[in-house]
N, C-alpha and C positions, 0 to 999 in steps of 0.2 A: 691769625686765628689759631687757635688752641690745636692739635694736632688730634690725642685724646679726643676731643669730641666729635673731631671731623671723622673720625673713623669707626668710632662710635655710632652716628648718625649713618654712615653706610652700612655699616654691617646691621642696623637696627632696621634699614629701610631694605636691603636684600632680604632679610627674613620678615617682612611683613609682603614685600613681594611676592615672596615664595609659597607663603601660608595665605596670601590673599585671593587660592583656588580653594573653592568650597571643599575637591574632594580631598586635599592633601592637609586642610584646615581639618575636615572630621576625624580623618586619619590621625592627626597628630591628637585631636581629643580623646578619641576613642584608647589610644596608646596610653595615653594616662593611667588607665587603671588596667590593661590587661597586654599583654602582647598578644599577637596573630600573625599569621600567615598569609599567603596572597589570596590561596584558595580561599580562608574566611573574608576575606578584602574584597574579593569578585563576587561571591555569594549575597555581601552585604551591600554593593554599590551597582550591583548587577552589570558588573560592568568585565571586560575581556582580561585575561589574566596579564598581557602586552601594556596592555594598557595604564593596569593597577602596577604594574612594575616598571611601565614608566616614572610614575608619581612619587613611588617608592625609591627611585634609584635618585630623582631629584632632592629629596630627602636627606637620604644617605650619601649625595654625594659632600652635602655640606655638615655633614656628621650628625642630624639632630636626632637620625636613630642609629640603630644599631643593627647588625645582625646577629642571629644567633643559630649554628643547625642542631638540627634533634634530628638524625636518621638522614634518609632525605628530604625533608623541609626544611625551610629556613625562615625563621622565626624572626619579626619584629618587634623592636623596643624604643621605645625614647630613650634617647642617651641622655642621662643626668650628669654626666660628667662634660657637658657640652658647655664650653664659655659663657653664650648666650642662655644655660637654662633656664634659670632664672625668667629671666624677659619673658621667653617661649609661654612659663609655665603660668605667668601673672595675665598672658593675653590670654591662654585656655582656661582658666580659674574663672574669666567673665564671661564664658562662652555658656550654655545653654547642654546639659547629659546627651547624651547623644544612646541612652538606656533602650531605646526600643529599635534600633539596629540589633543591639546584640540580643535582644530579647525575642525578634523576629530569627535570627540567624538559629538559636536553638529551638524556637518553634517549627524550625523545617528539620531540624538535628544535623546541623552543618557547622555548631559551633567548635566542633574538634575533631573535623573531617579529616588533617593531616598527621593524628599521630598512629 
């Protein structure tokens, strides 16, 4: 068996693993066109900041984002420079806008709560 593909096909199959949680999948769509913070990340998934930085850290642990700080926050990003981007970026391109999360986040005015 071809070595290249066998490892190919795990590493294609741990990142559909990984993105195969609804919130780390929106996460990862949502990152397409903007970076945020956790505080926007809790606000937008209603969900405990422990928790959204769990998601986050699994994420980042396999590099598909990035951090960035501004001050004291620490800003997320999709890392483009990630081997798999590509892959990543062809599964979120058939994915569905995820525009009224953040459309809701500035209708409470929570969309740039952390600078």
């Amino acid at each position: 068996m071809d070595q290249s593909i066998t490892t190919d096909m795990q590493r294609a199959s741990r990142l559909l693993k990984l993105l195969g949680d609804q919130t780390r999948l929106t996460m990862m769509k949502l990152l397409q066109s903007h970076d945020y913070c956790v505080c926007e990340f809790t606000a937008m998934f209603n969900m405990s900041q422990p928790a959204i930085s769990q998601h986050l850290r699994k994420l980042r642990d396999i590099e598909l984002v990035k951090e960035t700080r501004k001050g004291k926050w620490i800003f997320y990003s999709i890392n483009r420079e990630h081997e798999d981007y590509l892959f990543v970026q062809n599964v979120l391109t058939s994915l569905p806008g995820q525009d009224a999360l953040v459309t809701t986040l500035e209708a409470q005015g929570l969309r740039i709560c952390c600078e």
